[in-house]
C-alpha positions in Angstrom: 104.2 91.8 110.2 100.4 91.9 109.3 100.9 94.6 107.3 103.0 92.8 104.8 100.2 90.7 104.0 98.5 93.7 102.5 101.0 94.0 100.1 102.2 92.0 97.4 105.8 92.6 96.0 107.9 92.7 92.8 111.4 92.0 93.2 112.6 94.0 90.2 115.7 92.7 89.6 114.2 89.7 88.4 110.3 90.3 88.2 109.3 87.7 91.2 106.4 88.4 92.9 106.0 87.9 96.4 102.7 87.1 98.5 101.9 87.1 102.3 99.1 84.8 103.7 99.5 85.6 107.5 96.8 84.2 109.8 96.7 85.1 114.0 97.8 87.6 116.0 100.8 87.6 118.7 98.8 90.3 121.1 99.9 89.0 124.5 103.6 88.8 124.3 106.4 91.0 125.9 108.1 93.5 123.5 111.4 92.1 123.3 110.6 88.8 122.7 108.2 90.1 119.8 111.1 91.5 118.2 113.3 88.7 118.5 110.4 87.1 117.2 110.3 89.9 114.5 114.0 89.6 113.4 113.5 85.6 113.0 110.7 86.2 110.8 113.0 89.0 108.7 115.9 86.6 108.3 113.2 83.8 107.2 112.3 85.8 104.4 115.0 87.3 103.2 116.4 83.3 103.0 112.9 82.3 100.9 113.5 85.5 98.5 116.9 84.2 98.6 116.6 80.6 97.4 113.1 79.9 95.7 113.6 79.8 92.2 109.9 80.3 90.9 108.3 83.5 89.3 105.6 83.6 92.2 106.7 83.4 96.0 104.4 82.2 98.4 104.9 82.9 102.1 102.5 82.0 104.4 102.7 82.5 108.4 100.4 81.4 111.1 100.5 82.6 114.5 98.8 80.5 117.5 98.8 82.0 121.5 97.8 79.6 123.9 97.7 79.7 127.7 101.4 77.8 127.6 102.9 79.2 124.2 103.2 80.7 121.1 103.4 78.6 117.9 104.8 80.3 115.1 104.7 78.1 111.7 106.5 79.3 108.4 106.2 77.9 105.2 106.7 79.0 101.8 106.4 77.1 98.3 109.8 76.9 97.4 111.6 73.2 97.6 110.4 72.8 101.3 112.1 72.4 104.5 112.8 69.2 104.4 115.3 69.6 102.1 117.3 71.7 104.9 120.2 69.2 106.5 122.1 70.3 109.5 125.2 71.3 107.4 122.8 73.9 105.5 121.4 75.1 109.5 125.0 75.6 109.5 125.3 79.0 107.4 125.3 82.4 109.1 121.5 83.4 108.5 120.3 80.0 110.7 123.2 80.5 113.3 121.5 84.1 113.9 118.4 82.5 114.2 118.8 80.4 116.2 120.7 82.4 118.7 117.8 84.6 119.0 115.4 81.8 119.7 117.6 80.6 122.3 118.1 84.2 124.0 114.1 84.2 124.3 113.8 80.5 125.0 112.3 79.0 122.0 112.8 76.1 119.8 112.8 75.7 116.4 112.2 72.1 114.3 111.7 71.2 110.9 108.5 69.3 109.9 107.4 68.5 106.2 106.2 71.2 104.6 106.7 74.4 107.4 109.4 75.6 110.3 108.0 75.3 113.8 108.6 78.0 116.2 107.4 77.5 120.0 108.0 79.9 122.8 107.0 79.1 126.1 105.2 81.5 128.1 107.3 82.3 131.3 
């Protein structure tokens, strides 16, 4: 995934552009989990390319290891998670998520402005 943030994209069906800003590392982690991990991130944004509906995307991710877990926060600038209700966690792109956070143990919430993504260390 870092290497996404050294390129910038034009979706040219509709001349978007789309940035990474992607801050930490996930070095210490087993390999399936990282791409469970991986696939969550994919699914996240594919769903932002989806649904903004400005000229100039903005992802940003921001990974965090600590001696318990590993924080994973998403955000992009499109209307915001907050605007996400259960019914719309409902759909088949947050279904998969969500089944892949729970076969690796993690959780996922919504705060303001970003998605929260812990997993535990074992």
């Amino acid at each position: 995934i870092r290497n996404l943030s050294e390129y910038n994209f034009l979706l040219a069906s509709d001349e978007r552009s789309v940035f990474f800003d992607i801050t930490g590392e996930l070095d210490d982690m087993d390999l399936k989990d990282c791409l469970s991990l991986m696939l969550v991130l994919n699914e996240l944004i594919v769903n932002s390319i989806k649904y903004v509906e400005r000229k100039e995307l903005v992802i940003k991710i921001y990974f965090q290891q600590t001696v318990k877990a590993t924080e994973i926060r998403y955000s992009d600038n499109g209307s915001g998670f907050m605007q996400i209700n259960q019914q719309e966690c409902a759909g088949f792109g947050m279904r998969m998520i969500q089944i892949m956070l729970k076969q690796i143990n993690a959780v996922m919430s919504f705060k303001e402005d970003y998605l929260l993504i812990l997993k535990s260390k074992s």
